[in-house]
BAMAR-168551 format. One record per residue (C-alpha): residue number from 1; x, y, z. Coordinates in steps of 0.1 Angstrom, whole numbers, padded with zeros to 4 digits. Example, Ala and Ser with C-alpha at 12.3 -4.5 7.8 and 13.67 -1.06 7.14 Angstrom:
2
+-------+-------+-------+-------+
| zalum |  east | north |    up |
+-------+-------+-------+-------+
|     1 |  0123 | -0045 |  0078 |
|     2 |  0137 | -0011 |  0071 |
+-------+-------+-------+-------+
This chain:
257
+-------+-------+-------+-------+
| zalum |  east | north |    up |
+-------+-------+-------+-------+
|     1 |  0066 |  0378 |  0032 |
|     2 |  0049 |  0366 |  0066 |
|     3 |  0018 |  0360 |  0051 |
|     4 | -0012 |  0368 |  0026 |
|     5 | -0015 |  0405 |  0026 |
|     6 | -0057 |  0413 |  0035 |
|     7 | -0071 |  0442 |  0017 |
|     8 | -0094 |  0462 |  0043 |
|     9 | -0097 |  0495 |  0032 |
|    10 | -0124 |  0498 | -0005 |
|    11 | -0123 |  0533 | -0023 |
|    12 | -0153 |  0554 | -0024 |
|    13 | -0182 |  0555 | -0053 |
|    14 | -0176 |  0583 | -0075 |
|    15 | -0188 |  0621 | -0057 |
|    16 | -0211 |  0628 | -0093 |
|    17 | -0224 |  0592 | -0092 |
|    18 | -0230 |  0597 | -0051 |
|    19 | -0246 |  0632 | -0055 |
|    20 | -0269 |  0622 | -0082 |
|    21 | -0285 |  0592 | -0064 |
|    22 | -0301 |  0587 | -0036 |
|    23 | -0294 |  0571 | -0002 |
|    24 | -0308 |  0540 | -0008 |
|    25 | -0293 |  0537 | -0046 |
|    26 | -0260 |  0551 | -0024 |
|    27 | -0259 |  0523 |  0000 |
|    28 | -0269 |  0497 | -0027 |
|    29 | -0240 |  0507 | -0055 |
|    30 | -0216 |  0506 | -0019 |
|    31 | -0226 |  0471 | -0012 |
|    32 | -0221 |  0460 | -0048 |
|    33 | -0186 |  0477 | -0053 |
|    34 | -0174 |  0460 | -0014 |
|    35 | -0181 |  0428 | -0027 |
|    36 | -0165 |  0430 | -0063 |
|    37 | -0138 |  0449 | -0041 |
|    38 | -0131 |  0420 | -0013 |
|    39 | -0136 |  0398 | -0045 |
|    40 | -0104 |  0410 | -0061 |
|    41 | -0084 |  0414 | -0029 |
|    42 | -0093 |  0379 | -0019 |
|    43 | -0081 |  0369 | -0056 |
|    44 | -0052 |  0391 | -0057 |
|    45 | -0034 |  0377 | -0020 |
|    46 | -0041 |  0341 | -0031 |
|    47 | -0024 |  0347 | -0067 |
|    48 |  0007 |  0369 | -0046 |
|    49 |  0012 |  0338 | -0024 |
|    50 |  0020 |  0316 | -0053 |
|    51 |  0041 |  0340 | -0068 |
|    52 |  0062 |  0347 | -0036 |
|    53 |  0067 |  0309 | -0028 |
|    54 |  0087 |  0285 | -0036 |
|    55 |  0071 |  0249 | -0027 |
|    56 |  0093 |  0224 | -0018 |
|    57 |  0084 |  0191 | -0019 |
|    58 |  0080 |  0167 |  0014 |
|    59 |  0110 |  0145 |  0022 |
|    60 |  0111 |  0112 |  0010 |
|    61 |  0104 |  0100 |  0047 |
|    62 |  0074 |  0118 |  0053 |
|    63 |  0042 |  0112 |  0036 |
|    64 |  0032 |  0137 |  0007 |
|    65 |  0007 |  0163 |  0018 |
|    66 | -0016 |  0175 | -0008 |
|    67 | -0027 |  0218 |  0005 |
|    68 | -0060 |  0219 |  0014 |
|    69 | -0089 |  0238 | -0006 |
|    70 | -0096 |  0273 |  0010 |
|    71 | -0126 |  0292 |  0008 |
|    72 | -0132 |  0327 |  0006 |
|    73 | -0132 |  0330 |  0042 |
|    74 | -0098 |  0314 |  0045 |
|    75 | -0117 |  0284 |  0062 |
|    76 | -0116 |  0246 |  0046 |
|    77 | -0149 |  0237 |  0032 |
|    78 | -0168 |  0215 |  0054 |
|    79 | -0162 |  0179 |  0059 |
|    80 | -0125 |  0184 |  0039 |
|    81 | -0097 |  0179 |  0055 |
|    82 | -0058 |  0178 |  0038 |
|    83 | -0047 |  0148 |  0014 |
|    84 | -0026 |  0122 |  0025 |
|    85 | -0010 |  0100 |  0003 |
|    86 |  0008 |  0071 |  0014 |
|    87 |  0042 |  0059 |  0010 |
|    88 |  0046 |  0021 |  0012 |
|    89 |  0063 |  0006 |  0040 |
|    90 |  0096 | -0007 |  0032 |
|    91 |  0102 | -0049 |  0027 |
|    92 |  0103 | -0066 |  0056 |
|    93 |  0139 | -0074 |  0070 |
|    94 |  0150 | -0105 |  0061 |
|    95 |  0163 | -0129 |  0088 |
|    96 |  0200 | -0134 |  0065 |
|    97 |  0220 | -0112 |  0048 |
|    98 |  0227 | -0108 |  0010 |
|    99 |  0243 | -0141 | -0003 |
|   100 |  0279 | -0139 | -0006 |
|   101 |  0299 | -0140 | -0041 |
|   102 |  0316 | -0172 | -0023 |
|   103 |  0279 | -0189 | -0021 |
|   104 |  0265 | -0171 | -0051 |
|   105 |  0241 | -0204 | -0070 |
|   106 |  0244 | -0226 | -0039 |
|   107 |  0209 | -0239 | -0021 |
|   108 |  0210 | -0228 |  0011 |
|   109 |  0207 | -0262 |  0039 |
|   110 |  0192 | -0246 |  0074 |
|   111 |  0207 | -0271 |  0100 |
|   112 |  0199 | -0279 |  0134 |
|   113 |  0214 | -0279 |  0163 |
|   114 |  0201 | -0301 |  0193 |
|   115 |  0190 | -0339 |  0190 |
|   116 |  0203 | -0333 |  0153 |
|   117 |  0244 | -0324 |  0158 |
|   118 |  0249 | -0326 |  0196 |
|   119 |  0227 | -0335 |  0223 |
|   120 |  0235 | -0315 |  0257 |
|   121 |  0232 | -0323 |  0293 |
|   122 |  0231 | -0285 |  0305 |
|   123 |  0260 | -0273 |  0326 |
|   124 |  0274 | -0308 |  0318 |
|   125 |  0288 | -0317 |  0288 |
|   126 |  0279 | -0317 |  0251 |
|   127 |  0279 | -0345 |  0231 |
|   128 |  0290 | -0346 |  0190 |
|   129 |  0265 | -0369 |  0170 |
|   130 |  0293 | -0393 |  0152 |
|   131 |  0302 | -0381 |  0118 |
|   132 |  0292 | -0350 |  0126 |
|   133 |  0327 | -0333 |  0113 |
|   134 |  0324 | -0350 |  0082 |
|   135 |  0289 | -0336 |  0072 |
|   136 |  0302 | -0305 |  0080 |
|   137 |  0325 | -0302 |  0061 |
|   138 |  0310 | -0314 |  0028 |
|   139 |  0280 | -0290 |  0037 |
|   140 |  0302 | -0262 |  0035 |
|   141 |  0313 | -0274 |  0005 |
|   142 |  0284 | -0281 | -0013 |
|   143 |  0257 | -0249 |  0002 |
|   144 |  0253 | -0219 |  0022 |
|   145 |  0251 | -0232 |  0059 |
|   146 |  0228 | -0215 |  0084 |
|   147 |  0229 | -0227 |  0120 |
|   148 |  0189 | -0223 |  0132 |
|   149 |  0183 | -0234 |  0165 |
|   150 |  0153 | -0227 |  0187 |
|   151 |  0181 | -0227 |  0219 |
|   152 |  0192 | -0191 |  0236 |
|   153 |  0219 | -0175 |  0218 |
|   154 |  0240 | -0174 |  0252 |
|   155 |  0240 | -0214 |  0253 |
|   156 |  0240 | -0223 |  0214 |
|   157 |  0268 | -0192 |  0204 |
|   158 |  0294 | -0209 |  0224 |
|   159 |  0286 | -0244 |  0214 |
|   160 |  0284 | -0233 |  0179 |
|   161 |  0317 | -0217 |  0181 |
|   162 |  0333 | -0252 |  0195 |
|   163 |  0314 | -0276 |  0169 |
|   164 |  0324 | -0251 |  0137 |
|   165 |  0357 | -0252 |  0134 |
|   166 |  0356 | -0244 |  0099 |
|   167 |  0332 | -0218 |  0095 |
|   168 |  0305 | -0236 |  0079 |
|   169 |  0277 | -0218 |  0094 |
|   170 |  0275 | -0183 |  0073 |
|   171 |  0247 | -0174 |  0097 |
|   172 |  0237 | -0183 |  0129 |
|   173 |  0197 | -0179 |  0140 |
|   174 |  0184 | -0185 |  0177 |
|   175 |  0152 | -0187 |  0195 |
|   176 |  0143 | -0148 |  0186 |
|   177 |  0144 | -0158 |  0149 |
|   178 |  0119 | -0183 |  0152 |
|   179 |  0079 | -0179 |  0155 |
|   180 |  0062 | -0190 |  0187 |
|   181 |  0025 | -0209 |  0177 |
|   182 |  0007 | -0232 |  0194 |
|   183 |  0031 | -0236 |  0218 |
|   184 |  0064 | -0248 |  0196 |
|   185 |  0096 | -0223 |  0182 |
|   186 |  0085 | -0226 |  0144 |
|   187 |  0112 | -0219 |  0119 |
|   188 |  0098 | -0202 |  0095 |
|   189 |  0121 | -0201 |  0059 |
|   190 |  0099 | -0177 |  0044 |
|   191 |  0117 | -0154 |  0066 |
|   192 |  0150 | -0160 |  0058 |
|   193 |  0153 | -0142 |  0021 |
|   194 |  0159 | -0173 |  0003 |
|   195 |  0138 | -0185 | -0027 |
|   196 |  0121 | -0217 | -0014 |
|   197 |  0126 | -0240 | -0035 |
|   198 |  0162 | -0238 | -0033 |
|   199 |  0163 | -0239 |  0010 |
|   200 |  0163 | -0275 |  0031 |
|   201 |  0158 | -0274 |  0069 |
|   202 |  0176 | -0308 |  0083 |
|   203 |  0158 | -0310 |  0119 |
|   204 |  0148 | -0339 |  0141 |
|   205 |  0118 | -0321 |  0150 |
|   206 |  0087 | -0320 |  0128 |
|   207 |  0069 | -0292 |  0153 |
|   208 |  0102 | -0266 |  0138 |
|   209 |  0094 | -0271 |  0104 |
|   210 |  0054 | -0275 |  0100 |
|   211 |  0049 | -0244 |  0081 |
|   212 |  0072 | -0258 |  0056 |
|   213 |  0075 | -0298 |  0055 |
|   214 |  0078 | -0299 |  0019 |
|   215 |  0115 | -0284 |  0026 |
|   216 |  0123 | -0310 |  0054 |
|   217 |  0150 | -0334 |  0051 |
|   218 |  0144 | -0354 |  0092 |
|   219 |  0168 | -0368 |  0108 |
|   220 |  0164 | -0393 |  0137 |
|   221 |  0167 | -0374 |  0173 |
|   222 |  0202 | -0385 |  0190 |
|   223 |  0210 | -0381 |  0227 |
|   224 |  0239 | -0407 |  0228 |
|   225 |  0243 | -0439 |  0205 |
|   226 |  0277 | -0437 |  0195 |
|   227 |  0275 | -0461 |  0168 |
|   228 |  0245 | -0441 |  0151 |
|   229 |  0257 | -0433 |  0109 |
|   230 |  0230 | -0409 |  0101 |
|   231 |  0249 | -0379 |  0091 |
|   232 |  0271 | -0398 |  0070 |
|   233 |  0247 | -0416 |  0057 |
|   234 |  0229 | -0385 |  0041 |
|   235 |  0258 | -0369 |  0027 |
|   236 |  0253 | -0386 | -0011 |
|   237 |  0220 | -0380 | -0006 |
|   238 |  0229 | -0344 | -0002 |
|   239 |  0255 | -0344 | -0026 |
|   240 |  0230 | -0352 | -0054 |
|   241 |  0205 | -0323 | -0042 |
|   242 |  0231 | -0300 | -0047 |
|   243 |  0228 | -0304 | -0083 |
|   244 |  0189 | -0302 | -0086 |
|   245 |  0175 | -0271 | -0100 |
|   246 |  0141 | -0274 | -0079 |
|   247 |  0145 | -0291 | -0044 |
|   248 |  0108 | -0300 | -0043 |
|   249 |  0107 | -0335 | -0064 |
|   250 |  0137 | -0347 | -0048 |
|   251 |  0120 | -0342 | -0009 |
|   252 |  0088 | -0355 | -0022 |
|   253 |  0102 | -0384 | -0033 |
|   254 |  0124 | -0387 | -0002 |
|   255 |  0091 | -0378 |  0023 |
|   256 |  0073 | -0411 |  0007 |
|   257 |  0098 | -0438 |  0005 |
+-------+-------+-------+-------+
């Protein structure tokens, strides 16, 4: 069926009722029986168009449209127009993946990379902060790593690959990940589909962690003292916040010593 089918055609008044009237009664019993007439047919197609179809509903990925009220003249009634109801917009994308079974109940330790594991004279060298293997390694151990760095990916993926030699780092987040304000690469860990009280960003830069400094652990910035022991130095403290249900009292305490 293409469409409503439109009754045009109305039968006749009776031929006793027309010949015993007049013109004027005529024309009046006419008009009366067209509109009860084109009151039925109007009735009829709407009823034979929801017996004909089937209505399927919208896809999931499209919002549900509600049909829109239809007068006699076919028309929508003035100032209505058809009902939209919104979907909701899917969660935002989180900057990690699902924890793995392997890291399943760890806190997860965001660690950064320049001035806090290497410092790097570009196209020159790149130097390891002492200790640096060590801490590492009991990182690893002891959380779920994520490399953030506010570096390119085409400097800090290479490094990276040379300073893990272990695979420590379960992720690895670069300059895209992080939020540009006031003129600093932010770090935001909202973003990172962690609960927050069980994430730490260790970072020698305060400016990478101000929307969060309650999760901060900071470390001194290092270009090239070879005798510095920071790194090592942390590692009971870190060994201890492993087993803390709530990272929050433990930073607190640690932010005023």
């Amino acid at each position: 069926m293409d469409g409503p089918a439109i009754i045009t055609q109305v039968a006749n008044p009776k031929e006793d009722e027309g010949r015993a009237r007049g013109a004027s009664e005529k024309a009046s019993h006419c008009n009366v029986s067209l509109k009860k007439q084109r009151n039925r047919s109007i009735l009829s197609s709407f009823f034979c168009c929801f017996r004909d179809y089937n209505v399927e509903a919208p896809p999931a990925s499209s919002p549900s449209v509600l049909p829109p009220l239809v007068e006699e003249n076919g028309g929508l009634p003035k100032g209505d127009q058809r009902q939209v109801i919104p979907i909701p917009s899917p969660p935002a994308k989180y900057l990690l993946p699902e924890v793995t079974v392997l890291d399943y109940g760890k806190k997860c330790v965001v660690i950064d990379l320049d001035e806090t594991l290497v410092h790097s004279s570009f196209k020159v060298y790149v130097l390891k902060r002492p200790h640096v293997d060590e801490f590492l390694q009991r990182m690893g151990q002891l959380f779920e790593c994520v490399l953030f760095t506010a570096s390119l990916a085409k400097y800090a993926d290479p490094v990276a690959d040379l300073l893990d030699r272990w695979g420590v780092f379960r992720a690895r987040l670069f300059r895209e990940s992080c939020v540009f304000h006031r003129g600093n690469y932010v770090k935001d860990l909202s973003r990172l589909g962690r609960e927050l009280s069980k994430v730490i960003i260790v970072d020698n830069s305060p400016a990478s962690y101000i929307f969060h400094p309650e999760n901060a652990v900071p470390v001194q910035s290092w270009f090239d003292d070879m005798t510095d022991t920071e790194l090592l130095d942390l590692i009971p403290f870190f060994e201890g916040l492993s087993r803390e249900d709530d990272v929050y009292s433990v930073l607190h305490r640690l932010c005023n010593r």
